[in-house]
N, C-alpha and C positions, 0 to 999 in steps of 0.2 A: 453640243451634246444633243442625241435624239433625245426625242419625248419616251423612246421608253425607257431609256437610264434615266431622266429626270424623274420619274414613275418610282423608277427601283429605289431612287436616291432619297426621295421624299418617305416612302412607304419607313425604310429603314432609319429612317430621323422620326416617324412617327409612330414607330415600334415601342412599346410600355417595357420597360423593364419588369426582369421575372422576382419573384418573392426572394430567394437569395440573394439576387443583386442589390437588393435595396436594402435588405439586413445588411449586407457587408459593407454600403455604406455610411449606413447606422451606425453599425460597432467602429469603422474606422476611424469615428467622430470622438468615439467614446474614448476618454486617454487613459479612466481608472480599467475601464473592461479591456483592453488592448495592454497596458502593464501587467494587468493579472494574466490576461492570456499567455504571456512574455511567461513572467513566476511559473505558471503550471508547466507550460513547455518546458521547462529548465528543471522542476523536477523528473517530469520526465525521462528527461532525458539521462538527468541522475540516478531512475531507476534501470534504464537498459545497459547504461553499462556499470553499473553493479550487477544485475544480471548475466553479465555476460565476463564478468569476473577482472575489468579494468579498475577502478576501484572500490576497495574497502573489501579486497577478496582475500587476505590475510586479519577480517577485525577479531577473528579468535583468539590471535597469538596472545601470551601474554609480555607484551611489552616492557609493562611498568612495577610498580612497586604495587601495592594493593592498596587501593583508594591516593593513586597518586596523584596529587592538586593541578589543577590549570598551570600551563606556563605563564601566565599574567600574574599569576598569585605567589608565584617565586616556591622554588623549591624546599621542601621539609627534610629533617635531620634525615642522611639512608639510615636503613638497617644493616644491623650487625652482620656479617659476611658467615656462613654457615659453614662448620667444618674443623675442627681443629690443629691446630699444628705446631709440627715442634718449635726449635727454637733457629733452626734453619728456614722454614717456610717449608720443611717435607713435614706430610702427613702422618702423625705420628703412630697410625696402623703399620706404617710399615717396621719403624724402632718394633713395636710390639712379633710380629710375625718371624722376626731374628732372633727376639728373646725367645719367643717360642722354641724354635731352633734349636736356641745354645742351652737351654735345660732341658729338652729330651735327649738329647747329646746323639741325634740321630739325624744325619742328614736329609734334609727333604729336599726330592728334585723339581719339586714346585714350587716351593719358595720364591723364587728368583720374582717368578713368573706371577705368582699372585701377587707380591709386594708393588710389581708395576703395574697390574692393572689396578692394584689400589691406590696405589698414586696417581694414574693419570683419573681416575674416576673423582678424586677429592680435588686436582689440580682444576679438571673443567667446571666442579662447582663453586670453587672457588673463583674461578675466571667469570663467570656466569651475573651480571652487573647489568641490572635491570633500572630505566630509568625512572626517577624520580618526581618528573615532569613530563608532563603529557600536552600537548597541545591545547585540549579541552579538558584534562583529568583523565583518570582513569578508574575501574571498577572495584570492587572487591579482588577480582582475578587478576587485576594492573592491567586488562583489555581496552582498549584506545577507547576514551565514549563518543569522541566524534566520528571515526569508525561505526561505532555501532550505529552510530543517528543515522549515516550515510545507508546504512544496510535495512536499516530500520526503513526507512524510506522507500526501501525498494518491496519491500514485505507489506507494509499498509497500504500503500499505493497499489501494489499489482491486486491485492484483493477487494481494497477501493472496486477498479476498474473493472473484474473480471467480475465481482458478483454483482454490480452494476448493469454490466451486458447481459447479464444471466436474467437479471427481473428486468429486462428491458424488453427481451426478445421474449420472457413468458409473458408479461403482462401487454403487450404487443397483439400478440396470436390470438390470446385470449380475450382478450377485448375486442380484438376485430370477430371473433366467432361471433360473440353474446350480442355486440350492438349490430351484424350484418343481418342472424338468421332470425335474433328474438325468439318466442315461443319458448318449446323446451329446453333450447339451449342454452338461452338466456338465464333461465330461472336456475340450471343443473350448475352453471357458474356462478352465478347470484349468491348460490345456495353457499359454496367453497370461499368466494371473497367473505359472505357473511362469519364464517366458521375462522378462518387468518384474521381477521380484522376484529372478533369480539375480546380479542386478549390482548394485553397491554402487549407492544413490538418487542419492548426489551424483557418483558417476563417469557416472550415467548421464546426468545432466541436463548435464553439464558436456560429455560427448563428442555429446548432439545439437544443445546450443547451437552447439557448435564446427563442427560437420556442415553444419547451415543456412546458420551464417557471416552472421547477419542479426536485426539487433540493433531493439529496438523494443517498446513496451510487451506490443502484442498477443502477438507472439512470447511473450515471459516466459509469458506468461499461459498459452498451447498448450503449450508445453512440460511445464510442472509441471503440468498439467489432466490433461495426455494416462498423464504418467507416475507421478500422485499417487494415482489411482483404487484400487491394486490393498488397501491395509489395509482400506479402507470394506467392498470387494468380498467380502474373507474375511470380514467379521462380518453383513454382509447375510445372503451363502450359509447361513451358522450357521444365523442367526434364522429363514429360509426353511424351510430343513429341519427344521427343532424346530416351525414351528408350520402347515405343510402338511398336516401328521396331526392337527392339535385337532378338537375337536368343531365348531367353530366355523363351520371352512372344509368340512368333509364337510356340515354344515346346509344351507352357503351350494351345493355341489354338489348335493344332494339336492332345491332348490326349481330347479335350472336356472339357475345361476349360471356364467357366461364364464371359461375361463380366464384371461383380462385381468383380469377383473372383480373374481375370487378374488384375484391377485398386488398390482394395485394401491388395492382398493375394499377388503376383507377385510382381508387382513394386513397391507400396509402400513403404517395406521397405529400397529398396534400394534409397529411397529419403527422409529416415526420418532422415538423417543428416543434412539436408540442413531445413527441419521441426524445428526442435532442435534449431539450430544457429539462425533460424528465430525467433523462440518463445524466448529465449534469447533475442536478440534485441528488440523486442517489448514490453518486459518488463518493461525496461529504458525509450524505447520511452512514455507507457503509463503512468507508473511512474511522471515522468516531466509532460504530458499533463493533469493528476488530479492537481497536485500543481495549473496548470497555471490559470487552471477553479475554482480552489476552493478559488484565490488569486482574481479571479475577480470577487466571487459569483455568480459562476451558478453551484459548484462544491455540497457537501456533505452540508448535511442540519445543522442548527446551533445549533442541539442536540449532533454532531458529531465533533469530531475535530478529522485534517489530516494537513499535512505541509502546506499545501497551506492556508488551514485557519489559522493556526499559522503568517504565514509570512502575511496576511491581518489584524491581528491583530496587529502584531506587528511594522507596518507601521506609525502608528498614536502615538505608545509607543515611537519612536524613536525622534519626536518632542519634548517627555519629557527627553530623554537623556538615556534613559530604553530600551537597546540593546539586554538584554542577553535571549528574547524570538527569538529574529532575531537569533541570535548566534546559539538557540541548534535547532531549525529546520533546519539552513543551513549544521550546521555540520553531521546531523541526513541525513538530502538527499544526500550532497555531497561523505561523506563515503559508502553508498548501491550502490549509481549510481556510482559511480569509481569501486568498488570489483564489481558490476554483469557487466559494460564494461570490466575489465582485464577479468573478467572471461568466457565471450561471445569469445573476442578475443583469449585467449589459446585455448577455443573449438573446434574455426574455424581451427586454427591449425594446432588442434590435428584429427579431422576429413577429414581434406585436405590428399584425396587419391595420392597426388602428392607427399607429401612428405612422406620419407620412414626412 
């Protein structure tokens, strides 16, 4: 081998691995943050295709009987079969529409014709035998509840995520202006986190849902997006101002480098860990603050179901003793929000330059 591959060979064995590699060898140590990674993945992936209408895209129908028990719980008495009938099993509108008939003593050329559509009309509701059982139960409407958990999942979780991105990328931008330029910009943002942050989170979101008066996914979504931003924003500002001074970013000024260039080409990435573990966390947080709005209606409209409409529905079920809509929405939220908290925390971790 010449000395200059020996050169190459060495340099390349004495090459530092970069800040991601060494988190991904982190977390791949980690077996509870790598399980929850697994868990979130999997709802996920439950949400797109519900999304995309492979399952749970009939959970409106009404299947079952109304408040129809679990299949583990074995089935309850049915209901009475709706409809009357003679003593043949024909509907006895039609006997009646012949008497009619035979005491105006005037023939009708309708008769024939309505007696059958009255009979086939009482024959399909009579035929019409809803089940009793339901795999998880069923609602007031006999609508499958494990169906709706499934759907529900896809409605908490996409607005989890989307207003999550939303105060990630404002409190991102915004934080990198206040901590790059300082001065007045600092203070005209300062001024706004002051103003979002002096009011309790959940009074706030509760008093502009109520303000709007207008219910609907998108909303949720603006709401907590617009009003989530301000924690991301304080630790952006931080990292901004700690590393506008490094040698790094004065290099990148001294060859003629853009103040855009600097904020988002330069340092950015070296604070898109701290980005990350943010967006993570506010997942969960936003996650929990749909259920709380959509449990006190000001959440997703009532075309829509999400946990939190499950769990407002199921509030007044439990008077009748009819738990298991309570059940699979709690176990449906409690399982995402435990696996994306483990899985937030191994992040943090794994990304912590501190440990080695």
């Amino acid at each position: 081998m010449s000395a200059a591959a020996m050169h190459a060979a060495a340099g390349r064995r004495a090459e530092s691995p970069g800040l991601w590699t060494l988190a991904w060898r982190r977390f791949r140590h980690d077996r509870v943050g790598f399980v929850s990674l697994d868990i979130v993945l999997l709802f996920v992936a439950l949400m797109a295709a519900s999304g995309a209408g492979l399952v749970a895209s009939d959970w409106g129908n009404e299947t079952g009987i109304s408040h129809a028990r679990p299949r583990f719980m074995g089935a309850a008495e049915p209901e009475a079969a709706s409809g009357a009938t003679g003593p043949e099993g024909a509907p006895a509108v039609a006997a009646g529409s012949h008497a009619l008939q035979d005491d105006a003593g005037v023939a009708d050329p309708l008769a024939e014709v309505l007696a059958e559509i009255r009979g086939r009309s009482a024959a399909s509701a009579v035929a019409e035998v809803r089940a009793t059982t339901l795999i998880f139960g069923g609602d007031k409407w006999g609508r499958d509840v494990l169906k709706k958990a499934v759907k529900g999942t896809e409605t908490s979780l996409f607005v989890g995520l989307a207003a999550a991105a939303l105060a990630a990328f404002l409190g991102t931008v915004l934080g990198a202006l206040a901590g790059y330029h300082g001065r007045w910009v600092d203070d005209l943002l300062n001024w706004f986190y002051s103003i979002f942050t002096s009011i309790p989170y959940l009074l706030l979101i509760l008093a502009i849902a109520a303000v709007l008066n207008q219910k609907g996914t998108l909303t949720v979504i603006l709401i907590l997006g617009l009003t989530g931003w301000t924690g991301i924003f304080r630790l952006i500002r931080a990292e901004y101002l700690k590393h506008k001074v490094r040698e790094y970013v004065q290099a990148a000024d001294a060859i003629g480098a853009s103040h855009t260039r600097r904020m988002f080409v330069h340092i950015l990435p070296n604070v898109s860990h701290v980005i990350l573990v943010q967006l993570s966390l506010h997942v969960v947080l936003f996650i929990k603050s749909e259920v709380v709005l959509s449990f006190l209606g000001f959440g997703v409209g009532v075309d829509t179901v999400s946990w939190g409409s499950m769990l407002n529905e199921a509030q007044s079920e439990l008077l009748l003793g009819n738990w298991w809509q309570l059940l699979a929405a709690t176990i449906a939220m409690a399982v995402l929000v435990t696996a994306f908290s483990l899985f937030t925390d191994a992040l943090r971790d794994a990304l912590d330059p501190k440990l080695k």
